[in-house]
Every structure is written in structure tokens, then in C-alpha cells.
N, C-alpha and C positions, 0 to 999 in steps of 0.2 A: 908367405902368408896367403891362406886362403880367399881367392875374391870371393866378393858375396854372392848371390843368387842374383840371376835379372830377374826382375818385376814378372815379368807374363813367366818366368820357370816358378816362381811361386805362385801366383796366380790360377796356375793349372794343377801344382800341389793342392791346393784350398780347394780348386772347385774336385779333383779328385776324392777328398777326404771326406766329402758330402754326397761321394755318389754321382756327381753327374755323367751322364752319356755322354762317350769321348766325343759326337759331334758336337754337344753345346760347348764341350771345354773347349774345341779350336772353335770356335763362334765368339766365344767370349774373349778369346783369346786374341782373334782378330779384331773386332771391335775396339778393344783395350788399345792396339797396337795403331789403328787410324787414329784412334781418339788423340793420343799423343805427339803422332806425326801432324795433326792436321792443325796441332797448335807450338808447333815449330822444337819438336822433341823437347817441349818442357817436361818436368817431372810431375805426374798429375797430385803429389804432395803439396805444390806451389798455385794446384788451377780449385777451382771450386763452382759453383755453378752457374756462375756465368760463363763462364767457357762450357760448361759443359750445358748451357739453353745454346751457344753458339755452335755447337758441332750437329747437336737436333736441328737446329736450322740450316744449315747446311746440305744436312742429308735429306730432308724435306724440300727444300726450295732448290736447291741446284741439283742434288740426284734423283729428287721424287722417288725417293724408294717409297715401299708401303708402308702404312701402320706398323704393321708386324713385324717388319724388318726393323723398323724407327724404335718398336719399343724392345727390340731386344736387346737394340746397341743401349738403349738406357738401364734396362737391366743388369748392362755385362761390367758398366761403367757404374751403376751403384753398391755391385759387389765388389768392385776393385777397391771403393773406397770403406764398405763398410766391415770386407773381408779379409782382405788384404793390408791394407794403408792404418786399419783402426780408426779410420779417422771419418764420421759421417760427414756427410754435407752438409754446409752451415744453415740449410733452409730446408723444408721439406721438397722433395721434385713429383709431386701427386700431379702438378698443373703442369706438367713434359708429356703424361702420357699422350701417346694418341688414339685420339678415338676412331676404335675399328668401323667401317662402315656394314653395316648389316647385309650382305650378299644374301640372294638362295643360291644355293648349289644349281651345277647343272646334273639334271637326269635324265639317261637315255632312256627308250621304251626297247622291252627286252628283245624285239627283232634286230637294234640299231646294237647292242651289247652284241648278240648272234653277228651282227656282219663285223663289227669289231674284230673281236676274237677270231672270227674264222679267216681274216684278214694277216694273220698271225702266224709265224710257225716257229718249229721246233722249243728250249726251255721256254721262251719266254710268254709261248701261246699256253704253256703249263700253265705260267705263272699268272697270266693274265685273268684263266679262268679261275684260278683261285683266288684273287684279287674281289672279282666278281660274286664269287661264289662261298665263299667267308668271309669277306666284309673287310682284308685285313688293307691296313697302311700297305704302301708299297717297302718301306722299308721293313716292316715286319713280314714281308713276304722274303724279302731277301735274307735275314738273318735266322729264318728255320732251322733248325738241325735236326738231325736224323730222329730223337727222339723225342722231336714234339710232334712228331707224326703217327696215331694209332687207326691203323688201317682196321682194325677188327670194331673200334668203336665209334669208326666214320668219325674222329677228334682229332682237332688240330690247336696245340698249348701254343699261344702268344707269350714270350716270355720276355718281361723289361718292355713292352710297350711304351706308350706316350706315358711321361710320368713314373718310370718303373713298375706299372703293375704289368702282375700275369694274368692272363686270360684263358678263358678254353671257347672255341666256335668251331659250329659245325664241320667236318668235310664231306662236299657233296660226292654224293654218290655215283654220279657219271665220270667223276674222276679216278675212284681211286682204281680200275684196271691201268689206268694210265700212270699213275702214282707209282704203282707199283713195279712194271716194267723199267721204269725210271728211276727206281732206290736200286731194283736189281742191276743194272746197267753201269750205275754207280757206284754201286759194291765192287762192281768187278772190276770196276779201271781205281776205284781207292787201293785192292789189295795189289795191284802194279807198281802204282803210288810207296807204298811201302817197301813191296820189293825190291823197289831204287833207292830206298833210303831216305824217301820222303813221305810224306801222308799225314803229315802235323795238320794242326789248325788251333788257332789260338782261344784259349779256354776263358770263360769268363771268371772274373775276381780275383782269389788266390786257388782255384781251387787246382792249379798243375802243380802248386805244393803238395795240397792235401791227397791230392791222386796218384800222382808220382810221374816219373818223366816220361812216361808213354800214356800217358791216358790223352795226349791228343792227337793220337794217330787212332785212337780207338772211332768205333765205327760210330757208335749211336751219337757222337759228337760233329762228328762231319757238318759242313754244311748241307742242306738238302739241295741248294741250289748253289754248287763249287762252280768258280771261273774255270779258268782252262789250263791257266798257266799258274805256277811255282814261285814262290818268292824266296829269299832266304830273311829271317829274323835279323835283324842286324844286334840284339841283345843274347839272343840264344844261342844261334848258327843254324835252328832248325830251317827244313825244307817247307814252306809250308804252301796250302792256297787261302784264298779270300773267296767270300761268295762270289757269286755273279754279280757285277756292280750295276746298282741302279738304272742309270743311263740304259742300257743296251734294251732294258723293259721300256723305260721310257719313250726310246725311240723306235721300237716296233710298234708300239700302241700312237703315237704321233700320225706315223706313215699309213698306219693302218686307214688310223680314222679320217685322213687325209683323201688315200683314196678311197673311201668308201663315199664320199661327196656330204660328209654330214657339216648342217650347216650351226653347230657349234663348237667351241675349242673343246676338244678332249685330252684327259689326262688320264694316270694310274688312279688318281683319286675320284676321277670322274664314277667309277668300277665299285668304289664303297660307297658313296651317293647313291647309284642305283641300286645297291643290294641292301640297302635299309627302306628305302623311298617301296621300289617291289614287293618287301616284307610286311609294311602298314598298307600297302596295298590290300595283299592278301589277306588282313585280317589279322594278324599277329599283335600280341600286346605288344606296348613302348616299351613294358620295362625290359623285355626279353628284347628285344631289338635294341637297346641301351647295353645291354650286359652283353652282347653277342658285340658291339664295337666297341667297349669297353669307353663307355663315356662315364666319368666321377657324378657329372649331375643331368637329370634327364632332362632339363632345359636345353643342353644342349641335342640332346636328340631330337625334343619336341620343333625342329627346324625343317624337318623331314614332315612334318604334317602338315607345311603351306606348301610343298608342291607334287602335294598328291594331284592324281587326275580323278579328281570330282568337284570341279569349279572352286570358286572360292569357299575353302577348308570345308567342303562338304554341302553346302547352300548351291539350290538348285534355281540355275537364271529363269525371270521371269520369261523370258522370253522362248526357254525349255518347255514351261509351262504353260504359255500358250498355243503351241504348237502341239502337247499332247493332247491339251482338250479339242485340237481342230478347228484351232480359227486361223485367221490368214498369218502368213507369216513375214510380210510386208508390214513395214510404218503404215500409221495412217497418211493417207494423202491430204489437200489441200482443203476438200470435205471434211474430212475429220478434227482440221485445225481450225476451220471457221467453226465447226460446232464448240469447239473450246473455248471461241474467244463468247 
């Protein structure tokens, strides 16, 4: 007799079935997986929301994770029950979420981007400046392939983004002699790749049915940013690579900004902050800066217009003002405050 399915191998069926990006399924997955454990591997058929306000507090009060982190595990834990289990929570959980604290981003000024970047070498100074210079997520830098890149029309296609959508934004122009040296360089160690009897890469959805079994050794499918090294599929047999993983950008842009002595934390995100923040600088419409970082509502763009540099959102200090007409630039003195009284 057949056992049945564990919980978290359906769980990943369902959020598959719906399209999610293989990272939320192991998020969600994981989440599931403490949720459980942390109430002594009950079956969460037998728990309901009171255990499930006790594992939010938990993660709040003893791990302080963030917001974001707090409402994903409630997220992952109410699809288990309303997706999986069939079964809703016997109460609404609207009063779990947490409320996110309204942060501005941080934004370099474009010579501190310059020392960044130049701070950087070989892929991952590539990627940095693209980061910088199309606005993309760091992950959406990492999953490029060969043919979301057209060099003839300065575009670079965002595909499955935040949410699934596709995008198209800019590629600057000081790149692509560099772009290109780097597809061609890549070209030539993929056809080695193959000559060894490897040069796969794994194709999104079904389409290595629809293509047939070599369409992922083909070229335009490549990652544009391949790691170094070879994996084998353990469902196929093929040879394959993975992009260049995350981390390795991560941690040249860390070291970078480190030693460059800049006195805020920098990240890969820090690089799309500035390349919107730069663009309302320069005068560009929000909605063209909204569609270029592929935000759903331009509320959230409009976040990038409290830390432009022109004082508070465009309001010029009185104290600008009195210094253009040429008065002192000094408080008034003790003089000045007896005249008040």
C-alpha cells in the first residue's frame, strides 16, 4: 500500500500549481516546517489560531525577526490551512499582521556609486553596474539569460520579476562594449561546455518538453551570468550550471563599500535606490521611473520623492533664504531676543 504524501510534499505541489517562485515555495515551506516543530510536531489539523498567535510571538519577542519576515511565516501558515488542509482558521488573523515601519531607503550620491563600483572587479563589477544602471533587483540580475539581452537596442527584458511580471529597462550605454566581450567570452567556454557533454541549464516551466531535449544547451538560454562549476540534475542526468549565486555580488559590493569608508550600510539594493532616486533627480517622470523598476502601484515609487536632495520634498529652508537675500547668517543674538520680549 502506498503511503500517503507528507504535508510540506503537498504543500509545495499547491504552491507549484499556482505558480509560485521556487524561492517562496522553500519559504513557505520552511515556515510550515518550524511552525510544526515549534509546537511539539503536532499536526497543524489539531492547532488553530491560537497556536498559531503563539508561534508570531515567538518569532517577534524571542527572535525579533522583522515585519516582513513575521508576515511571511503568517502567510505561508495561512496557505497551509486554507490551501492545503481545506480547512480556514476558525477566526479571522487580519490582527497577526505586522505592521511594517515606514523606512526611506538609503541613497548614494553618484561619486560614492563610482567609488563603489570601481571598488569591484571582474563578473560581479559587471553586474553591479548593472544593478546601478537598470534599476534591476539583485536577483533579477542573477537570472538574465542570454536572450533578455539586446545589444542593438540598448534593452534588457526582466522576466518573472517580483510578482511574475516581465519588464523591459534600459541598458546603459557605457556597458555594452563590456557586455559584449563577456557574451563573446561566454560563448566560447559554453561551446567546451558542450563538447564535454555538458552545457544544460535548466529551462523555465515545461518548456524542455515543448523544445525538446537539447534546447537547454542552446545558447540564447544560457544564463548571462553562469557560475563556474557543473552540477548533475539528479532527475535528468544532465550536466548542468546555475548562475552565479547571489552572495558572491553580495559580498563584493559589502567589501567594496567597506573599504571605500562610506558611513552608511550598503547593499545590492542600495544600487536600485539610487538609480530611481538619480532619475527624479534628473527630471524624469514617476511613471517612467515606476515602469523602469516595474512597481504594480506608483505609491510605491512615490517613496523615492522624500529623499531627493532638495530639502524637504522640494521646500526651500528659510534660512537658504535668508542668506540669498544677504542677511547674516547667524541667529540673532541676545539683542535680538530682548527686542522680542
Amino acid at each position: 500500500m502506498t503511503a500517503p504524501p507528507r504535508l510540506i510534499d503537498v504543500l509545495r505541489d499547491r504552491l507549484r500549481m499556482r505558480h509560485y517562485s521556487p524561492r517562496t515555495i522553500e519559504a513557505y515551506a520552511k515556515w510550515v516546517s518550524r511552525y510544526v516543530r515549534f509546537h511539539g510536531r503536532r499536526h497543524p489539523r489539531d492547532m488553530d489560531v491560537g497556536e498559531l498567535r503563539d508561534f508570531l510571538t515567538h518569532l517577534a519577542r524571542d527572535l525579533r525577526v522583522s515585519a516582513s519576515t513575521q508576515n511571511q511565516a503568517l502567510a505561508a501558515i495561512r496557505f497551509l490551512y486554507e490551501e492545503v488542509l481545506d480547512r480556514p482558521l476558525a477566526s479571522p488573523t487580519d490582527h497577526l499582521v505586522a505592521k511594517r515601519p515606514a523606512r526611506l531607503p538609503t541613497v548614494l550620491s553618484a561619486a560614492d556609486v563610482a567609488r563603489v563600483i570601481d571598488g569591484i572587479e571582474g563578473t560581479p563589477k559587471l553586474m553591479a553596474r548593472l544593478l546601478y544602471g537598470s534599476g534591476l533587483r539583485l536577483m533579477e540580475c542573477c537570472q538574465l539569460r542570454v536572450k533578455d539581452v539586446d545589444l542593438h537596442r540598448s534593452e534588457l527584458t526582466v522576466r518573472r520579476g517580483k510578482g511574475g511580471k516581465d519588464r523591459r529597462t534600459m541598458l546603459p550605454q557605457s556597458v555594452l562594449e563590456d557586455l559584449r566581450v563577456h557574451l563573446e567570452t561566454n560563448r566560447a567556454r559554453h561551446a567546451e561546455w558542450v563538447a564535454r557533454g555538458g552545457g544544460y541549464v535548466e529551462l523555465p516551466g515545461a518548456l524542455a518538453k515543448k523544445l525538446g531535449p537539447d534546447a537547454g544547451r542552446a545558447w540564447v538560454w544560457q544564463w548571462l551570468f553562469p557560475a563556474t562549476r557543473e552540477y548533475r540534475d539528479a532527475a535528468t542526468g544532465e550536466r548542468r550550471r546555475h548562475h552565479l549565486h547571489e552572495t558572491v555580488v553580495q559580498a563584493a559590493v559589502t567589501q567594496s563599500a567597506r573599504a571605500a569608508g562610506l558611513g552608511v550600510r550598503v547593499t545590492c539594493h542600495t544600487f536600485r535606490h539610487s538609480f530611481a532616486t538619480h532619475l527624479l533627480e534628473s527630471g524624469y517622470d514617476i511613471r517612467t521611473v515606476q515602469e523602469l523598476l516595474g512597481h504594480s502601484d506608483v505609491s510605491t515609487t512615490m517613496i523615492y520623492t522624500h529623499v531627493l536632495n532638495r530639502g524637504g520634498m522640494g521646500v526651500e529652508s528659510p534660512l537658504d533664504d535668508m542668506v540669498s537675500r544677504g542677511a547674516a547668517t547667524a541667529m540673532p543674538g541676545a539683542a535680538g531676543r530682548r527686542r522680542r520680549r
